[in-house]
C-alpha positions as CSV (number, residue, x, y, z in Angstrom):
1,X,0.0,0.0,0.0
2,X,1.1,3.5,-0.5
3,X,0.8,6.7,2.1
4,X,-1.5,6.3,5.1
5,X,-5.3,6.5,4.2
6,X,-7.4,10.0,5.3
7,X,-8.9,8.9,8.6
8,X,-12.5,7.8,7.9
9,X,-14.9,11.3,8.5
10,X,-17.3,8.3,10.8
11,X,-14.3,7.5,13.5
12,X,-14.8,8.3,17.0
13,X,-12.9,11.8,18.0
14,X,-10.3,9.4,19.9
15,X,-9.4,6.2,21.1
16,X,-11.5,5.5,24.0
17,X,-9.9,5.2,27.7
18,X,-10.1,1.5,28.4
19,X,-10.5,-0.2,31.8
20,X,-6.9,-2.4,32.8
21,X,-7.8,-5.6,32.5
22,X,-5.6,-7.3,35.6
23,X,-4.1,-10.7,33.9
24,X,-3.7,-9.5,30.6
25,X,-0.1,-7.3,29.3
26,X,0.7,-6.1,25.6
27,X,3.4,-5.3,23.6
28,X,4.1,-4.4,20.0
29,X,7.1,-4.1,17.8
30,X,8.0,-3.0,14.3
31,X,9.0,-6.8,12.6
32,X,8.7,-5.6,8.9
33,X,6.5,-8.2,7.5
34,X,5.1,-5.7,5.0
35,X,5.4,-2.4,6.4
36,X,8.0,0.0,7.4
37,X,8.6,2.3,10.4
38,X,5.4,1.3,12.0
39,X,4.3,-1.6,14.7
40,X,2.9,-4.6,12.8
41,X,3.5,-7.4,15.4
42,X,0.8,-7.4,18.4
43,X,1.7,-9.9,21.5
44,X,-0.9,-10.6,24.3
45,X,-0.1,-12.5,27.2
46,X,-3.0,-13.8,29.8
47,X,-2.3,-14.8,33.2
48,X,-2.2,-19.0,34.6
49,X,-6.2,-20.2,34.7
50,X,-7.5,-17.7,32.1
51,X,-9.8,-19.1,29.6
52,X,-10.2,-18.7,26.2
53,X,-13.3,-18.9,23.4
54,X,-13.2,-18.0,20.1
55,X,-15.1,-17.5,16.5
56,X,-13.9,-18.2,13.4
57,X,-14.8,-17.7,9.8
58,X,-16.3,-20.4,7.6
59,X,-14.6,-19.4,4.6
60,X,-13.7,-22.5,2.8
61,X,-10.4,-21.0,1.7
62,X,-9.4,-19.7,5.7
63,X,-6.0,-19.1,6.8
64,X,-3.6,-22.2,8.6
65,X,-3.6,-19.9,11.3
66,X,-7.4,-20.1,11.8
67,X,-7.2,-23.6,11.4
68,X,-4.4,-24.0,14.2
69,X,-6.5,-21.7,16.4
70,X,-9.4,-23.7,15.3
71,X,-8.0,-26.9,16.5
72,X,-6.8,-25.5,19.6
73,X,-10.3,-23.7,20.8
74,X,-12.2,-25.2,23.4
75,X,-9.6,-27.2,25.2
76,X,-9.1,-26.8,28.7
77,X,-5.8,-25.7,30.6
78,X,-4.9,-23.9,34.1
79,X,-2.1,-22.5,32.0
80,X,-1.9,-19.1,30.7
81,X,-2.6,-18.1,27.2
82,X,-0.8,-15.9,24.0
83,X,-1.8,-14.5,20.9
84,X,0.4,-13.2,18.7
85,X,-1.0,-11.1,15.8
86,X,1.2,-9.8,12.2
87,X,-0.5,-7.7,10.2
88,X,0.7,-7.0,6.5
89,X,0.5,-10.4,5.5
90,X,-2.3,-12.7,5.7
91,X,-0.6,-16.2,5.6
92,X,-3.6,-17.5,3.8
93,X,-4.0,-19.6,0.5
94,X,-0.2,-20.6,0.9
95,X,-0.3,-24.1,1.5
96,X,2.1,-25.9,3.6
97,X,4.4,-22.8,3.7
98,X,1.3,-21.3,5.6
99,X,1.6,-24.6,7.7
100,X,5.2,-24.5,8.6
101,X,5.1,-20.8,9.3
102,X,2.1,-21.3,12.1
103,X,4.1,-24.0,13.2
104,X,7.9,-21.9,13.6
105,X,5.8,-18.9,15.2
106,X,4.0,-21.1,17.9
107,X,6.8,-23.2,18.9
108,X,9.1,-19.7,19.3
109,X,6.3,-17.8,21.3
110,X,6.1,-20.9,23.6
111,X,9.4,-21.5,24.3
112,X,9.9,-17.3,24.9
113,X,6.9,-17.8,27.3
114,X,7.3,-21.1,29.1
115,X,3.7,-21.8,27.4
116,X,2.9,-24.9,25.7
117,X,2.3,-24.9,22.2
118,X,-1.4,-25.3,22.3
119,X,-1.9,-21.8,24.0
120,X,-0.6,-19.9,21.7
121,X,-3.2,-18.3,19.6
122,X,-2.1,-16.9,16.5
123,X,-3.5,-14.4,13.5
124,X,-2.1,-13.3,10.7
125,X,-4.2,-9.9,8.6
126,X,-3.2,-8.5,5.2
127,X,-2.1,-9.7,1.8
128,X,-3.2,-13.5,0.8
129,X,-1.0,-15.3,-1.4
130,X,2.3,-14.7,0.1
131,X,4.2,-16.9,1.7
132,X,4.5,-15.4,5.3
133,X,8.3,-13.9,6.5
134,X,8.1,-15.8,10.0
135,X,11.6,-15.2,10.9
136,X,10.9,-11.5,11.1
137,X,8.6,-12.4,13.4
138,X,10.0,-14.6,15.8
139,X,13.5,-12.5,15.3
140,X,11.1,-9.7,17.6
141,X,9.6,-12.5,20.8
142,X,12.6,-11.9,23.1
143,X,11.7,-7.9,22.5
144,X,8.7,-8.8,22.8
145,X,8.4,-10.9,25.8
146,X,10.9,-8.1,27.7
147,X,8.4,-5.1,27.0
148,X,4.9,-6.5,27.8
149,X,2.9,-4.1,29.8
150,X,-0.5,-3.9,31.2
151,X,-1.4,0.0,29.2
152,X,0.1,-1.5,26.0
153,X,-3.6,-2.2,24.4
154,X,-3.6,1.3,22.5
155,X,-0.9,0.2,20.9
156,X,-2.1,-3.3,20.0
157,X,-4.9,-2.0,18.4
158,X,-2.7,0.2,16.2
159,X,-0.4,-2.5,15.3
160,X,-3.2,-4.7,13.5
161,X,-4.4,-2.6,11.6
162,X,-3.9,-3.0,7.3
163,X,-6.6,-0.4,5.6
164,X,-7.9,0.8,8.7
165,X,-7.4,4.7,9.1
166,X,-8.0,4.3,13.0
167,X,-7.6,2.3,15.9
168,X,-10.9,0.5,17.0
169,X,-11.1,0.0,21.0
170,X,-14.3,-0.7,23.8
171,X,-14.6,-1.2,26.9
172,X,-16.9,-1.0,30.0
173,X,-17.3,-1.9,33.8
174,X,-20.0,-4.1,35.1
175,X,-20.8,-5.1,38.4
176,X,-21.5,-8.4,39.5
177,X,-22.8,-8.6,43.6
178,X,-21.6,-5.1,43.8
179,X,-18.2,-6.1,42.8
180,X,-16.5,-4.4,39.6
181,X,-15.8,-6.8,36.7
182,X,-13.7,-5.1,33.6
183,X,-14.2,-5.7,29.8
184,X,-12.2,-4.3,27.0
185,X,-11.4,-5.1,23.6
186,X,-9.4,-4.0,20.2
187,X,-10.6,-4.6,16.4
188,X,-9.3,-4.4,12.7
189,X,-11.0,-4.2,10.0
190,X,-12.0,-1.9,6.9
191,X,-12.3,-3.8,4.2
192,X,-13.7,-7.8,3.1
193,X,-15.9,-7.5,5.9
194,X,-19.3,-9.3,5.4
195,X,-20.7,-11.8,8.1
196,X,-19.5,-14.8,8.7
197,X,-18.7,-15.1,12.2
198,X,-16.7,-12.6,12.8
199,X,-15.5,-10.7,9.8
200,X,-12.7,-9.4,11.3
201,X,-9.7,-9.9,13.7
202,X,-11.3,-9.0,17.5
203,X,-9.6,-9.7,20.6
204,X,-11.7,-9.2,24.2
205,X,-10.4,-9.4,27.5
206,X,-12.1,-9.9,31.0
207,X,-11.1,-10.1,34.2
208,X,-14.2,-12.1,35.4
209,X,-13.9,-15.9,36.4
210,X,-15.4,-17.4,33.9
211,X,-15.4,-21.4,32.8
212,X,-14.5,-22.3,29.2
213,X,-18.0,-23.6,27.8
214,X,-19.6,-21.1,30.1
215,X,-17.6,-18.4,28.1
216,X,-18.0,-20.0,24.2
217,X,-21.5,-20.0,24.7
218,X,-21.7,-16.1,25.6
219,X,-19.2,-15.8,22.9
220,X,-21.1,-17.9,19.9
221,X,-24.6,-16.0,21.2
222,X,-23.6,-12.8,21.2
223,X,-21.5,-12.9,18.1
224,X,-24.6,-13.8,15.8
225,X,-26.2,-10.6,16.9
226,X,-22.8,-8.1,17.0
227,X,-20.4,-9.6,14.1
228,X,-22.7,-11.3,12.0
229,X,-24.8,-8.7,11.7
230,X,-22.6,-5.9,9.7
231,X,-21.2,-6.0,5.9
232,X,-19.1,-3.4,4.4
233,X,-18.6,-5.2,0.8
234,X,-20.1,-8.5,1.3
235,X,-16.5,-9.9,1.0
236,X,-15.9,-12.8,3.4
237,X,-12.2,-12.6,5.0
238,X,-10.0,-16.0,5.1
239,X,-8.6,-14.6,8.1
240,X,-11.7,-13.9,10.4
241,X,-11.1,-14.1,14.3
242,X,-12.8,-13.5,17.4
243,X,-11.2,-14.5,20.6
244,X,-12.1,-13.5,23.9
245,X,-9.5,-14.6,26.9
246,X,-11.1,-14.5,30.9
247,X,-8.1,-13.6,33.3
248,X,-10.1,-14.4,36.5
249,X,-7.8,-12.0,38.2
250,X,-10.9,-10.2,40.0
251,X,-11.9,-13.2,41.1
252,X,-15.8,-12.9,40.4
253,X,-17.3,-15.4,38.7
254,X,-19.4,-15.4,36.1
255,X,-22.0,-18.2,34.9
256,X,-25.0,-18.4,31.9
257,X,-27.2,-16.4,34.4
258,X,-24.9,-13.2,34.9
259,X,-27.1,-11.3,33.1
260,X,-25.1,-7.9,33.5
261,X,-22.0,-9.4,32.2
262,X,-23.5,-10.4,28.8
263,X,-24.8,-7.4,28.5
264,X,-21.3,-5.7,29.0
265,X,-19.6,-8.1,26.8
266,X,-22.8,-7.8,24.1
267,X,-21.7,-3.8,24.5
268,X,-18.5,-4.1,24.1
269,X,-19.0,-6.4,20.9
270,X,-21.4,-4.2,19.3
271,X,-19.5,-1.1,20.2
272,X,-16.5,-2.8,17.8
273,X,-18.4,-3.9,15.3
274,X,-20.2,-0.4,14.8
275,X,-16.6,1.1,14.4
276,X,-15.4,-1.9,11.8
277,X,-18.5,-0.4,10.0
278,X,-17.4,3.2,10.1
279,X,-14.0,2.2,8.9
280,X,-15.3,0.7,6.1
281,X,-13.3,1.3,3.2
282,X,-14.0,4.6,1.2
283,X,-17.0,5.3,3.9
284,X,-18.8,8.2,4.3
285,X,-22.6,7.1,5.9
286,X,-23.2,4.6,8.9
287,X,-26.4,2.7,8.4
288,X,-28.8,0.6,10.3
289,X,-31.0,-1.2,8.4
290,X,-34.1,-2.7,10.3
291,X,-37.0,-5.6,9.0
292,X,-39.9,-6.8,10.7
293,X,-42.8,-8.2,9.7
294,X,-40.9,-11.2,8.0
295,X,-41.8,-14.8,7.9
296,X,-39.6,-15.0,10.4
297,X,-36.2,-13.9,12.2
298,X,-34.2,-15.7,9.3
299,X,-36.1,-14.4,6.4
300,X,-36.0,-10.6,8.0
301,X,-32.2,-11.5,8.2
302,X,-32.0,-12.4,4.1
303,X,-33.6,-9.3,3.3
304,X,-31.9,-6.8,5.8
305,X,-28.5,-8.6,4.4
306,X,-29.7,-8.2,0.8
307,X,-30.3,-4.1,1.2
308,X,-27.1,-4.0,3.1
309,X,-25.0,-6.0,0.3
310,X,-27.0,-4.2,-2.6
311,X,-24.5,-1.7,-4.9
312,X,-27.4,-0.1,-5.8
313,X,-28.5,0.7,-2.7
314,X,-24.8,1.5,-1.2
315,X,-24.2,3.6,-4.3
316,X,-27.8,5.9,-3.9
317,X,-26.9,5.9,-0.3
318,X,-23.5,7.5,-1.3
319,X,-24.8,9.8,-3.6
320,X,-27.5,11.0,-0.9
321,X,-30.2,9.5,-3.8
322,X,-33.8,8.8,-1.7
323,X,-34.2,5.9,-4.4
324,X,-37.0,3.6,-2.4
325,X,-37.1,2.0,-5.6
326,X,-33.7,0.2,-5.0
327,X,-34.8,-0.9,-1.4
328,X,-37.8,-2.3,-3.4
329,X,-35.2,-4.0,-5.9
330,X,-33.1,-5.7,-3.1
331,X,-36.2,-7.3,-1.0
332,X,-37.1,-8.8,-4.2
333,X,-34.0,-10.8,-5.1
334,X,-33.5,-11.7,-1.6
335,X,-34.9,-14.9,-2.3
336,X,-36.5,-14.8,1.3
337,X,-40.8,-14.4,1.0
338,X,-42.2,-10.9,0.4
339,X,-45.7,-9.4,-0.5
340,X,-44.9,-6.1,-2.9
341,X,-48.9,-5.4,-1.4
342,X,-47.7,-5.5,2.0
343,X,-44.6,-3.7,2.1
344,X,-43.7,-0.7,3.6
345,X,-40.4,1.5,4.0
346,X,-39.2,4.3,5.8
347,X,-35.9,6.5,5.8
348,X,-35.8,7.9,9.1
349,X,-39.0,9.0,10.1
350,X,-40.3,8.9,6.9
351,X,-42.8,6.6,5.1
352,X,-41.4,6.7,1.5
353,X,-43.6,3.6,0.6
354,X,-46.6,2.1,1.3
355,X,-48.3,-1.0,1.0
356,X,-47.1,-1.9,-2.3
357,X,-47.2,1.8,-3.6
358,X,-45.2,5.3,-3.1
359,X,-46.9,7.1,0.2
360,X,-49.4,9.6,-0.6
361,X,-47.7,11.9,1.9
362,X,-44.1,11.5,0.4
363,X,-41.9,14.2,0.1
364,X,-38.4,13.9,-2.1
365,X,-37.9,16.9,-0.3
366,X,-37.5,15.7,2.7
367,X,-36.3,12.5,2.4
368,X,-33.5,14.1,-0.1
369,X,-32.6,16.5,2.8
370,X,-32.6,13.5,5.3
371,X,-30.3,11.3,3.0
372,X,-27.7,14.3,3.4
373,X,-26.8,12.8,7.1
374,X,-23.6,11.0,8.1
375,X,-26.2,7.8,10.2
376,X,-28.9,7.1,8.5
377,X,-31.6,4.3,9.4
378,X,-33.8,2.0,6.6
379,X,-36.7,0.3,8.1
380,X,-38.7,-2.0,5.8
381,X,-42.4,-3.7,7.2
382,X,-42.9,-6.8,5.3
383,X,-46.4,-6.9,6.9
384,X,-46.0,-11.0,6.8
385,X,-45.4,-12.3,10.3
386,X,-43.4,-11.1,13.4
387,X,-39.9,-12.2,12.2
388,X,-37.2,-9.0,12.9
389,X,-33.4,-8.5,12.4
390,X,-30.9,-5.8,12.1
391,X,-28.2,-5.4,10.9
392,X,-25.0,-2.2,10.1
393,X,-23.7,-0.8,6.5
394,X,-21.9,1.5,5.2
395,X,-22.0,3.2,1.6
396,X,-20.2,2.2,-1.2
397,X,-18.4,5.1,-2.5
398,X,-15.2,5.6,-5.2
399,X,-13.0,5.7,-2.1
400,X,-13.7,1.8,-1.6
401,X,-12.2,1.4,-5.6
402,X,-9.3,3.2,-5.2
403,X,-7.9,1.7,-1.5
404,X,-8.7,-1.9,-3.5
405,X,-7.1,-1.2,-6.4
406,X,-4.1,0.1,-5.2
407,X,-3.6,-2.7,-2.0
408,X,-0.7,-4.3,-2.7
409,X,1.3,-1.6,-4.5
């Protein structure tokens, strides 16, 4: 890639002040897989007894480091944990170079960390094709083991990043029994983001107690309903990860009925997946798009992913076009059941379509002047059932050509 991208005008003002997260330190390095003169190598290091879920993409052409991590999620261990992120590189679709590389990286990081081999996590985010430059990699553990720190998680967000033009953070404090329990988390992604699992790399921490299946079943739930639920291009990545690591440094548990924590972690998930969306390559709108009235929660899904997905739609979106008609368009390829008769659609607070027909009280107006606003919200009424989903875009604008066209110059 060439000079760094104009940061995206739907960022946040800053990077958010994160809660420490006791069990878990950080530390970055400049390793030169791709880039030069900035961080590109991200290690995270969890404490004995933390636990560790994960989500991964179902992309049938995935990365060996999904794969390893893959294999490795679920299993139980009173040992501590590490992931170890490159960005720059991808490590996918390079066969059993990708293998052996996995395989030099998590044998290093364990033996710099006394850790056996199976927890070490490992992600790799960036060009696919290319065989990945371990050695640069596991030239930079001893540095990194030396420098970890518990503030270093600013810095780990910066250090995955590839097309992103800023660094994507979350975090809250719940309270379990009166008792503070800390969640915070980092994100990349900007471009080939479309749902998946997790359609992106996302790494959570906790400092709550929290037993393995306990924790992949919060994990797999709230994922459906955060991750799966955004698409900047409808482009799956190979390289999609989600993992969340418990430290159980505060010592409060947490089981399937602590309500309060899954509704911080949900938080905290959504939060990054909103800012994934407002990175989105060549971006200028933040969408919501809303259906009810479907058969059911899995049709309203189909079409809310089809209006999300359509160019058309992206495109009017961009050009601040009130074009219903295109909304109309999408719902009908979705392949999911509609009734043109029975369908109604709003932008904003206004009805731009009724029952089958424009509304008698439309304006173009209005809705022109409302399309002119950086978050904008599309609700579609099927007027079949009770079936509802929801889900997060972004336009598609000439900005989106240009970073793809010019990645790996």
């Amino acid at each position: 890639m060439g000079a760094p991208l104009p940061r995206s005008p739907l960022a946040p003002a800053s990077f958010p002040d994160l809660p420490a997260i006791r069990g878990v330190r950080f530390a970055t390095t400049q390793a030169g897989v791709r880039y030069e003169g900035r961080d590109d190598v991200m290690l995270a290091v969890l404490s004995p007894g933390a636990t560790v879920a994960g989500a991964f993409t179902r992309s049938a052409t995935r990365s060996a480091a999904v794969l390893d991590c893959q294999e490795k999620n679920g299993q139980i261990s009173d040992q501590g944990a590490a992931i170890l992120v490159n960005s720059g590189n991808a490590n996918a679709f390079t066969g059993r170079h990708g293998r052996e590389s996995v395989k030099a990286v998590t044998e290093a990081a364990a033996q710099a960390l006394n850790l056996p081999e199976s927890r070490i996590f490992t992600s790799s985010t960036g060009v696919i094709g290319e065989p990945l430059p371990h050695d640069k990699i596991t030239a930079k553990l001893d540095e990194l083991t030396v420098n970890l720190s518990p503030d270093g998680i600013k810095d780990a967000a910066n250090a995955i990043m590839t097309t992103d033009t800023f660094p994507k953070g979350s975090g809250t404090i719940v309270h379990i029994d009166g008792q503070p329990v800390r969640i915070a988390g980092i994100a990349k992604g900007s471009g080939m983001i479309a749902p998946d699992m997790a359609t992106m790399l996302v790494y959570i921490f906790t400092d709550a107690v929290v037993d393995q299946p306990v924790l992949q079943s919060m994990v797999s739930a709230l994922n459906e309903k955060t991750f799966n639920c955004i698409t900047v291009d409808s482009d799956t990545s190979t390289s999609d990860t989600l993992i969340v690591g418990a430290t159980g440094a505060s010592g409060i548990r947490v089981t399937e009925n602590s309500v309060g924590f899954m509704e911080g972690l949900r938080q905290v998930m959504l939060d990054l997946a909103h800012q994934v969306v407002r990175d989105g390559e060549g971006a200028t709108k933040f969408v919501e798009i809303s259906v009810t009235g479907a058969s059911s929660d899995t049709d309203a899904r189909t079409h809310a992913m089809a209006i999300a997905n359509s160019p058309l739609v992206k495109t009017a979106i961009a050009g601040e076009d009130a074009n219903w008609g295109r909304v109309v368009m999408a719902i009908g390829k979705s392949g999911a059941p509609a009734d043109r008769d029975t369908l109604s659609i709003w932008f904003g607070d206004i009805r731009v379509a009724h029952e089958g027909w424009v509304d008698p009280e439309y304006s173009e107006t209005a809705a022109s002047a409302y399309m002119k606003q950086q978050e904008l919200a599309i609700h579609v009424d099927l007027g079949l059932g009770g079936g509802t989903a929801v889900v997060w875009t972004c336009d598609l604008t000439h900005g989106y050509i240009d970073i793809n066209a010019d990645y790996r110059s």
